[in-house]
N, C-alpha and C positions, 0 to 999 in steps of 0.2 A: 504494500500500500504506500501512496505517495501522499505527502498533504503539499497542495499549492496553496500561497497566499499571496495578494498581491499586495507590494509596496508601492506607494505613490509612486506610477511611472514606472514600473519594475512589477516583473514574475519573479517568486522566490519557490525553488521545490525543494522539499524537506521530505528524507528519508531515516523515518524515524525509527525506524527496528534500526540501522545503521549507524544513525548518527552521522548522516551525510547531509550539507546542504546547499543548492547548487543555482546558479542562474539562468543554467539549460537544463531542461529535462532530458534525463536518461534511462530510457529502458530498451529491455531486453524483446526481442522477436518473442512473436507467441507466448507473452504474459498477458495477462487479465491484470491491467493497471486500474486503480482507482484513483481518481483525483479526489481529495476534499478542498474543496475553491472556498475561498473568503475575501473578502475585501474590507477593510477599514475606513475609508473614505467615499468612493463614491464609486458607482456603478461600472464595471468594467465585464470585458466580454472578451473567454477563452475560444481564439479558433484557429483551430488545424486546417487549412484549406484540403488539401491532399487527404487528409483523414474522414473529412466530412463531417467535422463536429465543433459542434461551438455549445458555449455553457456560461451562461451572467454569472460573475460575481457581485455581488451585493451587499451592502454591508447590514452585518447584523444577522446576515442570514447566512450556514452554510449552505453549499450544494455540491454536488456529488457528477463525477463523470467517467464514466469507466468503456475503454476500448483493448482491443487486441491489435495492436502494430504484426502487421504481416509483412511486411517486406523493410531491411536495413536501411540507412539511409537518414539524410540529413533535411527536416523538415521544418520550414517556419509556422511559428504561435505570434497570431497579431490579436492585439486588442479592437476590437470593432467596436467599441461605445465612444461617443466622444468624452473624455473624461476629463481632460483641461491642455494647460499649454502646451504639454509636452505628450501629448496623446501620441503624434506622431512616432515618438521613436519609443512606444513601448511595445520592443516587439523582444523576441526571444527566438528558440528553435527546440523540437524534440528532436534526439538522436535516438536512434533503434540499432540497436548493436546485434551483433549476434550473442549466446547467453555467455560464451568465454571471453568474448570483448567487454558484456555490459560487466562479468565480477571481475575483470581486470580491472578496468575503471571505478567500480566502488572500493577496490582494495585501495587503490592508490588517491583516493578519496579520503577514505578512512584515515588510512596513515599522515596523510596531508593536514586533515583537520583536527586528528588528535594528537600532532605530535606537540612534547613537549619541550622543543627546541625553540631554543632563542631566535627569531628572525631577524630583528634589528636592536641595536642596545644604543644608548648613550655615551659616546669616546668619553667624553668628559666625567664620568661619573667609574671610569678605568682606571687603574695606576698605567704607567707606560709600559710595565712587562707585558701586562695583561693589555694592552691593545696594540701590543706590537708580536706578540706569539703566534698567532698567525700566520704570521709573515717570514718570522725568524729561522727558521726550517729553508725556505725556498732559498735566504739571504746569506744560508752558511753558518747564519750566528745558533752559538748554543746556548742552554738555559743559564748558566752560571753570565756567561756577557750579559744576560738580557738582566738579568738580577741586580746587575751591578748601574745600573742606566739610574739615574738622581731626577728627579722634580726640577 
């Protein structure tokens, strides 16, 4: 099961047995997908051209949409209600993977979202070992140089 909700001007799909959550929808060839749509602001409309299906979100109200993707491939989700100024460009895409593509792509999902690595830090809130270590490897220098480095 997927839950969709929309953010102003944004599709957000949330995989929640996973703990995956993503800007494009991803599923798998010959699964029975369900969408639960919501919306928080104002009346917006899921549609798959190629799939043949459209479904309002609404706010306040869920609702429910469920298909089976039968052929791979790279499809766009446009909102078709006018919804304000940036109606325009709230569009998105379903991808249909085959089912070894579509658990590649959640595993590496997974990993991506729960890992607990650092992605970016503050230099300034580092000693100079510690923001030059690194680097020190590729430059030759060894831990005892880099230890000896002063403020």
């Amino acid at each position: 099961m997927h839950t969709n909700f929309k953010k102003q001007f944004a599709w957000i799909f949330s995989y929640p047995e996973d703990n995956v959550t993503s800007g494009e929808l991803h599923v798998p060839v010959g699964a029975d997908v369900q969408l639960n749509i919501a919306a928080t602001d104002v009346i917006h409309s899921f549609w798959v051209p190629q799939f043949r299906l459209k479904q309002d979100a609404i706010p306040g109200m869920n609702t429910e949409l469920r298909f089976v993707a039968t052929k791979p491939g790279d499809y766009p989700v446009v909102c078709t209600e006018l919804c304000g100024g940036y109606h325009g460009s709230m569009r998105t895409r379903v991808i249909v993977h085959t089912p070894e593509e579509y658990e590649s792509w959640l595993q590496e999902n997974r990993i991506a979202q729960n890992s607990s690595k650092t992605v970016a830090v503050n230099p300034a809130e580092l000693s100079p070992s510690e923001y030059l270590n690194p680097y020190s490897s590729a430059m030759g220098i060894n831990s005892a140089t880099l230890a000896q480095i002063q403020q």
